[in-house]
N, C-alpha and C positions, 0 to 999 in steps of 0.2 A: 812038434808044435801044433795047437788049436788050430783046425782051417777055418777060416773064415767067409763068408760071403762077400761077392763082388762090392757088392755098393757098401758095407760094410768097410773093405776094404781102399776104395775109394777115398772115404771119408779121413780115413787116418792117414793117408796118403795127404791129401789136402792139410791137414793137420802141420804134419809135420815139412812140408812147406813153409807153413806160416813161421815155424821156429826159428829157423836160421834162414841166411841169403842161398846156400847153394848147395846141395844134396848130390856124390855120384851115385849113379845106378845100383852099383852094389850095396852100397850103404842101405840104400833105400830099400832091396832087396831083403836084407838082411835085416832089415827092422821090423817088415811084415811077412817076414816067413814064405816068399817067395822068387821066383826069378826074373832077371830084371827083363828077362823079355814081357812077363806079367806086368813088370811097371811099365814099359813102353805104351803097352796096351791101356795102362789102367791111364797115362799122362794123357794120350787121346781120347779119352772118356773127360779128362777135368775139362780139355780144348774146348770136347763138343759143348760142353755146360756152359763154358765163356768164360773159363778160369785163362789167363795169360801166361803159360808153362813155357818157360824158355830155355831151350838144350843147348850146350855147347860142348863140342869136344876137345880134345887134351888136356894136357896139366892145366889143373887148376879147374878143368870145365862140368860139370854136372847137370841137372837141373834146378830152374829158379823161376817161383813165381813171381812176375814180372806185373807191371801197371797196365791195365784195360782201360777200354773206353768208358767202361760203367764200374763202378766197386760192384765186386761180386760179393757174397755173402762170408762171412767169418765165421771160423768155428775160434771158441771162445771155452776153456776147460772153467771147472768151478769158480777157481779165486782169480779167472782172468773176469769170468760173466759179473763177480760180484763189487769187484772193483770199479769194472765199466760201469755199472749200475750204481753206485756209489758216486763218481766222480760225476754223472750226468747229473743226479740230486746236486751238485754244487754247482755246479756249470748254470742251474736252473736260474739260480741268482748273482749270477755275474756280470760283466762292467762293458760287455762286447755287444753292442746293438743288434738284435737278433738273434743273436747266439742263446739267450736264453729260451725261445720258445723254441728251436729247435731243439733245444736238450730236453726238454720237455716230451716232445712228439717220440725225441727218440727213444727215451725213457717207459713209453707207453710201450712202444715198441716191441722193447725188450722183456717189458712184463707179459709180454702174450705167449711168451716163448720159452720163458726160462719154466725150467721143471719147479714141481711143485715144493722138493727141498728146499731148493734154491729161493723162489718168490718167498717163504717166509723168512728165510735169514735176511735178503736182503731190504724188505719190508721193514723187519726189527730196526734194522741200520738205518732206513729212512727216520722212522720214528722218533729214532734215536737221536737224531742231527737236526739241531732249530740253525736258522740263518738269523742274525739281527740285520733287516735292513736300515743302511745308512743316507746317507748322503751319495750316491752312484754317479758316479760320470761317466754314462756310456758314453762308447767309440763308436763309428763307422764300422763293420766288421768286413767291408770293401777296401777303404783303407788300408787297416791293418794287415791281413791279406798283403796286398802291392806293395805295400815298405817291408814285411818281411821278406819279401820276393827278391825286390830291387837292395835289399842289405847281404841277401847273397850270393845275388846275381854279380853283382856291385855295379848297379847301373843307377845314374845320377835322377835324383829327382829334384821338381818345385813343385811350391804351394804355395797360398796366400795364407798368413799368421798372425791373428790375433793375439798383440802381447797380455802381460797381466794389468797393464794400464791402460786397455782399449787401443794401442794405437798398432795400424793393419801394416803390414810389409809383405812382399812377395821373396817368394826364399830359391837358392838355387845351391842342391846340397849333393854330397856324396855320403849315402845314407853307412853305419856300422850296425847299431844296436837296435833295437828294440827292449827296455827292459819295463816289467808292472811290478808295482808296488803294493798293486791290492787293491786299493781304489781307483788309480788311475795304471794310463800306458803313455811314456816318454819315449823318443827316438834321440838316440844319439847320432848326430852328423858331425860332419865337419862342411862350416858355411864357406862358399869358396867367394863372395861378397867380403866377407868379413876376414878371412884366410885363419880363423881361428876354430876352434871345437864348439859345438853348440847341444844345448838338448830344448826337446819342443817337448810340447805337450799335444795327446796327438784328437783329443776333445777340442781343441783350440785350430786344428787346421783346415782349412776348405781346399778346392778345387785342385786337389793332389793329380799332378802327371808326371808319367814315369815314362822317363827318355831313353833313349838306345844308345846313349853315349855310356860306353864303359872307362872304368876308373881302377887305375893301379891302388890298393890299399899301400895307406900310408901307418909309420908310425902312430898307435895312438891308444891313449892311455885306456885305463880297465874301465870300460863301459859303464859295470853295476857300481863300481867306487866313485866314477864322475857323475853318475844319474845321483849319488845320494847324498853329494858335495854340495853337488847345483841347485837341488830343491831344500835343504837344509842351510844351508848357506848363502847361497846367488840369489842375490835381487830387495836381501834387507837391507836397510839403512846401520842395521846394527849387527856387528860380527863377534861372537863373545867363545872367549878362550878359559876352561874352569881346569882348576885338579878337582878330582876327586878321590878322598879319601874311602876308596874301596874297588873292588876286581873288577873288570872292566867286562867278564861274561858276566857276572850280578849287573852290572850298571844298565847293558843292553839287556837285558828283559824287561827295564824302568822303564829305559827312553827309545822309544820305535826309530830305526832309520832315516826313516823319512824328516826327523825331525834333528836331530843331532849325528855326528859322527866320533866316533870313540874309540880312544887309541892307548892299547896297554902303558901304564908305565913301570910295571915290573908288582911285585904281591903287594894287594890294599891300594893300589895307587894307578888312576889312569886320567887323560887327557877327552875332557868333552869340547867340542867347537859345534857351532852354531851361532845361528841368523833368527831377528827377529825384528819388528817392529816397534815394539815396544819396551822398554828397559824394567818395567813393574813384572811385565807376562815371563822375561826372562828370570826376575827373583824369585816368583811362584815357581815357577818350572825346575829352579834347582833347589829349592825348599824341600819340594814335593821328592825328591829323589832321593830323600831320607838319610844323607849319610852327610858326614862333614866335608868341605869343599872350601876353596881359596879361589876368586876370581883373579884371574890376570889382566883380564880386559874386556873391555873397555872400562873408562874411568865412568862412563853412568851408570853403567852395572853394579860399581865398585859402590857408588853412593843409595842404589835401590835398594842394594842388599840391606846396609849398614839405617837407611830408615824401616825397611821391613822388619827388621831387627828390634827395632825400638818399641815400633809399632806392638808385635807379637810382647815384648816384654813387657808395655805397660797392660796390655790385655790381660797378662797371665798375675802381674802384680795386684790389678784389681779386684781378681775372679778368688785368689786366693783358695782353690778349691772347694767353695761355698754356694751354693745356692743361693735364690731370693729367699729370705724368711717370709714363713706365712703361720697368721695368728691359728 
């Protein structure tokens, strides 16, 4: 085998660290063509750096880099660097208050370091990648942080909560999820006020504290399925039940999540539910979904369609596929 140089050696040693949780000696001997008394030596070399290299011995014990006071530096192989570099590009324009301009910095960062191969692929791939910005509702990035903490610590928190109709409550919850949906971040609890399931909105919360009282997880239903119930559903005046006349993976690439829920009904045929405000936005909305459909409910659905309907046919009886004539 190639010998290779100390610091040389070092590095790959670090490397392969980062790969897995736990390395024995031998192993690690045997993957840099040396003795594991050289690794011993080489483990006291990562130490002095302020790499946190943790040994244990017996079954099961090897070495493992462990969490330091500081992050230490990362080795990072080509399509780990380009990925990283990639995913900060996105992060740049994300929904997390702060979060973007650190990704920014970090981005800089990284371009001062990557080899020169490297900076032009991942260059191209910037290039490459426009963001449309929207409508954004950043979060606290403190927040979010301490509920994802406290949901798997499972330790209870409040807050004060501004509903969607202005009016302010203070909440006292035992937090499960945290799930985004792209524009926004919802937290699944269950309210122990209320003794029922809740999801917040988490642009909507102030004065978040995170208590030392621990909670037995309870029973409770699928996070990302109740997140996309509750905001598709919960809090209309109008809850509308459709068939549709087509595959229910075609149907979900029509209608986003966040806005309907969609449930196979076997080939050509599935089940859409949703919530909405208003009974004309709901006839538009299954219009627009291009395929044949039966409302089951509600009966003002049932009447929007049937003048939508009308509507569209004296338009098209009119138009008669003609033009205005002009002299």
């Amino acid at each position: 085998m190639t010998e290779i140089g100390t610091t040389e050696r070092v590095l790959r040693l670090l490397a392969l660290l980062q790969q897995r949780p736990v390395w024995t000696g031998p192993e690690l001997a045997e993957r840099l063509g040396v003795t594991t008394r050289s690794i011993r030596r080489d483990v006291e070399r990562l130490r002095a750096l302020g790499y946190p290299v943790n040994a244990t011995q017996g079954a099961g014990g090897g070495y493992q880099l462990g969490a330091g006071k500081a992050l230490p530096p990362l080795l990072l192989d080509d399509d780990e660097a380009i990925a990283t570099a990639v995913s900060l590009r996105l992060a740049a324009g994300g929904t997390v208050a702060g979060a973007s301009e650190a990704a920014v910095r970090t981005l800089a960062k990284l371009d001062q370091v990557l080899p020169a191969r490297l900076r032009g692929e991942v260059r191209a791939l910037h290039e490459a990648i426009a963001t449309l910005d929207g409508a954004r509702i950043e979060v606290d990035a403190d927040a979010l942080l301490a509920l994802a903490k406290a949901s798997r610590d499972r330790v209870r928190v409040e807050f004060g909560y501004e509903a969607r109709d202005g009016a302010r409550t203070q909440r006292r919850l035992e937090p499960y999820q945290l799930v985004a949906t792209g524009r926004r971040w919802y937290l699944m609890a269950f309210d122990l006020e209320r003794e029922d399931w809740r999801t917040f909105r988490l642009d909507r919360l102030h004065d978040l504290r995170v208590t030392t009282w621990r909670f037995r997880p309870r029973e409770h239903p699928d996070p990302v399925a109740y997140v996309q119930r509750a905001i598709s559903q919960g809090g209309y005046p109008l809850q509308a039940v459709v068939v549709l006349h087509e595959d229910a993976a075609t149907i979900r690439e029509r209608i986003p999540p966040t806005t309907g829920v969609v449930e196979p009904l076997g080939p050509g045929r599935c089940r859409l539910t949703l919530g909405a405000d208003d009974p004309y936005w709901l006839a538009m909305r299954l219009a627009h979904s291009g395929c044949e459909f039966e409302v089951l409910e509600p009966p003002e659905l049932v009447a929007e369609v049937a003048a939508l309907g009308q509507l569209l046919s004296r338009a098209a009886g009119r138009s008669n596929g003609h033009g205005p004539k002009t002299n």
